[in-house]
N, C-alpha and C positions, 0 to 999 in steps of 0.2 A: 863746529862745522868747518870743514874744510874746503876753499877756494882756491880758484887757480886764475889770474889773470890773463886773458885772451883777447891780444891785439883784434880787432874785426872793426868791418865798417859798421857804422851808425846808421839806424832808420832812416835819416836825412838824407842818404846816399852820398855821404862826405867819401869822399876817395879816404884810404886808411892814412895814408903822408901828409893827411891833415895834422895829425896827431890824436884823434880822436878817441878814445876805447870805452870800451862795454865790461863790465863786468860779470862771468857767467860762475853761476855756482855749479859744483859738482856734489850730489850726494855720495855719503859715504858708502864704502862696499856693504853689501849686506851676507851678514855670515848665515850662514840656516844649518840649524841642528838637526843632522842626519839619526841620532842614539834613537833607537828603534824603542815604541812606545814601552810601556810599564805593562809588565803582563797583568792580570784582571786577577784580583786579590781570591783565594782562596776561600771557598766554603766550607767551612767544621759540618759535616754531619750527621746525626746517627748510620751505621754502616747497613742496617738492614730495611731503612726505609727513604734515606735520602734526605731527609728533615733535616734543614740545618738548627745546629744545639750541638752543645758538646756532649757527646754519647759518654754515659757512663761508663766507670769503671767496671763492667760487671760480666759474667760470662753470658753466650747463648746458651737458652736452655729447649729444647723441644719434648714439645710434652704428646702422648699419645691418646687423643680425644674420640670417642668413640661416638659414631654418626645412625644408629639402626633407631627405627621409631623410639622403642623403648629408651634413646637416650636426649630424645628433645625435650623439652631445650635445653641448651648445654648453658654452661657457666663460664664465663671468664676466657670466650673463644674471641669476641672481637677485639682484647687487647693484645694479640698475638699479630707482630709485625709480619708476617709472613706463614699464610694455612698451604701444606699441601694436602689435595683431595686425591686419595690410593683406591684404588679396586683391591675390596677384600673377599673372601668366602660369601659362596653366594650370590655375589654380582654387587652387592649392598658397597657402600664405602668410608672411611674409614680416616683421622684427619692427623697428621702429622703440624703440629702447630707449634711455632716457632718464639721464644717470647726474647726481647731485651728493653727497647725503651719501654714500654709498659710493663708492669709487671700487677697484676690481679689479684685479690685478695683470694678468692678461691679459684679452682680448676677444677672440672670435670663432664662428664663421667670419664677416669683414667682407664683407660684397657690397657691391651698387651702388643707388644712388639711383633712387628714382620721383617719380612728377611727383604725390603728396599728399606727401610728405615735406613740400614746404615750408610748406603749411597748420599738419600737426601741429607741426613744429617751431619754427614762425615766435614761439608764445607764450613758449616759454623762450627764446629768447635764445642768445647763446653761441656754442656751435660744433656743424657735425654733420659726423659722420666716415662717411666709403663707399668701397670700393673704388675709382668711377670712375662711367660715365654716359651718358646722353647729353647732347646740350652745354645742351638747352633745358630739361631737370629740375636740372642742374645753375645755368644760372643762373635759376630758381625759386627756388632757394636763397636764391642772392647775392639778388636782388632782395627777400627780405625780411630782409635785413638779420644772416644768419648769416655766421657766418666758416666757408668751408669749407677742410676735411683731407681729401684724396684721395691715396688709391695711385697711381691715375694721376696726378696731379698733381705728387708727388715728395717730399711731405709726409713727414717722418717722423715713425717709432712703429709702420710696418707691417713685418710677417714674416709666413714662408710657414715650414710642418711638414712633416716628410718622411714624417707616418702617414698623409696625406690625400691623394690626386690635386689639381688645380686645375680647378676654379675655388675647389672645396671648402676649400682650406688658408689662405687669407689670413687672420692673425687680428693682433691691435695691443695696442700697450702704453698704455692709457688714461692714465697721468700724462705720456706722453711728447706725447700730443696737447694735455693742458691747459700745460703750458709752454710751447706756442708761440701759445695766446691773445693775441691784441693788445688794443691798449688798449681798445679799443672794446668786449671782447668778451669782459672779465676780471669783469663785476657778477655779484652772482648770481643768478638768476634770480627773480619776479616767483611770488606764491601762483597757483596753478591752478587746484586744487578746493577746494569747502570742507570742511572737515574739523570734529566735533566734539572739544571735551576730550579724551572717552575715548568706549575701543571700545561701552560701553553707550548712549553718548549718540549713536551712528550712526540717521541717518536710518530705516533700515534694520529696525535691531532694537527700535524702538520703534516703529513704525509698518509694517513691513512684516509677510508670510508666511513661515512656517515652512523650510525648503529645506535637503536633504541632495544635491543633485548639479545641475550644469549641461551639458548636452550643447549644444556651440556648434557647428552645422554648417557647414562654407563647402561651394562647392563639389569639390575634391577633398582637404581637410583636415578632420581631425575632433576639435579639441579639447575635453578636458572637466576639469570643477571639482569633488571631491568635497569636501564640509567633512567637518572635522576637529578635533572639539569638544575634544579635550586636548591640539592645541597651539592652537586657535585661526584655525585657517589655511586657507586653502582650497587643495587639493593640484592638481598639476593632469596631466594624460594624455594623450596622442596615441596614437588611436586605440584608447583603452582600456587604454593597457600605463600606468605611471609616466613622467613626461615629466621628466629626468635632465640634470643638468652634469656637467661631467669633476671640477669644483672644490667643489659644494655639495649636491650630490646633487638627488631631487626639487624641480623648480621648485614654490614658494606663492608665495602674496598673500593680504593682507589684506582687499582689497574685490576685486572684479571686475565691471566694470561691460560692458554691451554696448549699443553703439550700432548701431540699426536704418541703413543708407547708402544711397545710392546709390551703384550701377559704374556709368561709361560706359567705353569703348572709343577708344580715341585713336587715334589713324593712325601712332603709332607701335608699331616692331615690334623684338623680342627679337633676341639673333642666330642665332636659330633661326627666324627667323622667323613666331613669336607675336605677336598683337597685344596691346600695352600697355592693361591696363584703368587706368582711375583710379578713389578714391577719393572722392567729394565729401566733404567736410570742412566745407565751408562752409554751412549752412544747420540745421537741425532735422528730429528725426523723434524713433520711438520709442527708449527706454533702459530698460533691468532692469539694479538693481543689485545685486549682492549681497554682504552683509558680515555676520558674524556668524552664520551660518548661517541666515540668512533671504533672501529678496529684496523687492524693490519696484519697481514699472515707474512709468517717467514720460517725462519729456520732453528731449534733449538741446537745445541752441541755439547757434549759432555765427556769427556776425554776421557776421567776415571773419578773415584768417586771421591776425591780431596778437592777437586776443580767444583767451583759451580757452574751452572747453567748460564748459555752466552747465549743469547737472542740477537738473530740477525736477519738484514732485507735480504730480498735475492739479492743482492747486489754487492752482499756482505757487508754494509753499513751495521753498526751493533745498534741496535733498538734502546733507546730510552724511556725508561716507565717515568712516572708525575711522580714527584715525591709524597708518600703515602705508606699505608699496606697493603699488600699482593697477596691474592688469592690462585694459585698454580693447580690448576684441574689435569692430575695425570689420566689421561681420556685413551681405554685401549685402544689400536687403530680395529680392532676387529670385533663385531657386534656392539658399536657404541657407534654415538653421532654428535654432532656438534651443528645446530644450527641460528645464523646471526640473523636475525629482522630489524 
């Protein structure tokens, strides 16, 4: 402690020439640490759902799931970190299902590729598996840089079931396609969306509206989204009934977002003779997202097809989904609807 002697008069009112003195203390200076706090420690987490864990070593793999009566219920669709739902032939649609922290013992029903596959899948990386093709969707593929697994091609990991006719039965053993990844095509895939912390700190539920159900219409397909506030989950329906796997029963998500698209119509055709619609993938429109039982609409963006999809408010804020898996309804903007209750 540091003191400083200071001649002053006395309480008694002694004149100071008494001789009288006080003793005053002086506290010490106080120094204050300016070093600006510690920044907030890093979260490890799988890149395609936000989950903190250390994501494995392993590649993305998208698998192509086939969605027409004759292939419900499907197998091994809810461990797929991220489904997108396409408009195919017919108006019917069609699931581009994405897999890495899960991985399934089986998959199916496996169908064949379209010419947006390679947009959507060009951002993860890795590999995507299809029954077969035509040859210019298929190398869409090749050209951005995926490894493809095809039934026609002689790949293994595929089988056929003898509860199902064909086309309906081809279904695959997903760790038997990620063993034959090559070097190129063994990373794991690259963050997609942005995700917050946690489910409360979603875009969504602090910033969005209130929402008990989503009706996503295409044109001959009618899927819908009820939330489900005691497990958390958004439940999902075809045509109204429970939309079911043979392995986990009702398909959920976590978030479900719906991208406004454009179809166009290509010159190719089915072998039925249907023309081949395509997806645009590449460009911006409108998005409603919903997580938590709320939604939010804003803005998707997609530069080219190695970039993923960026969710934003009008205001340009990027949207955070609940860490989970995403279900991505590409909804044409033209004879299709989308309605939230």
């Amino acid at each position: 402690m540091v003191a400083a002697f200071l001649m002053v008069a006395g309480c008694s009112g002694q004149d100071p020439q008494d001789g009288a003195t006080e003793i005053v203390e002086v506290p010490p200076e106080v120094v204050v640490d300016k070093a600006a706090p510690p920044e907030p420690a890093t979260v490890v987490a799988w890149p395609l759902t936000g989950v903190a864990g250390e994501p494995a070593a392993r590649p993305a793999m998208s698998i192509k799931i086939e969605n027409s009566n004759a292939a419900r219920p499907q197998t091994g669709l809810q461990a797929a970190d991220v489904v997108w739902e396409q408009m195919v032939e017919g108006g019917i649609t069609r699931f581009n299902a994405v897999y890495h922290s899960a991985i399934p013992e089986e998959v199916g029903p496996v169908r064949s590729v379209r010419p947006m596959d390679a947009g959507i899948s060009a951002a993860y990386g890795g590999l995507i598996v299809f029954s077969g093709g035509q040859a210019p969707f298929v190398q869409a593929v090749r050209n951005v840089g995926l490894q493809v697994l095809s039934h026609d091609g002689g790949q293994a990991g595929f089988f056929r079931t003898s509860d199902r006719f064909a086309p309906h039965n081809l279904y695959g053993t997903p760790q038997d396609f990620l063993d034959q990844a090559d070097d190129a095509h063994s990373a794991a895939p690259p963050t997609q969306f942005t995700f917050a912390r946690t489910a409360a700190a979603a875009t969504a539920v602090t910033a969005g509206t209130p929402a008990s159900s989503l009706a996503v219409n295409f044109p001959q397909a009618h899927p819908g989204w009820t939330w489900d506030a005691g497990q958390g989950l958004w439940l999902r329906t075809e045509d109204g009934a429970p939309a079911g796997t043979t392995d986990t029963g009702q398909l959920t998500a976590v978030n479900v977002v719906v991208l406004r698209v454009d179809v166009v119509t290509t010159s190719y055709r089915d072998p039925g003779g249907a023309p081949v619609p395509e997806t645009v993938v590449v460009g911006s429109g409108e998005a409603v997202v919903a997580t938590g039982g709320q939604t939010i609409t804003g803005t998707w963006s997609k530069p080219d097809d190695a970039s993923p999809v960026t969710l934003t408010t009008a205001d340009g804020t990027v949207i955070e989904l609940a860490p989970g898996n995403t279900w991505v309804e590409l909804l044409p903007t033209a004879n299709a609807s989308i309605s939230v209750g």
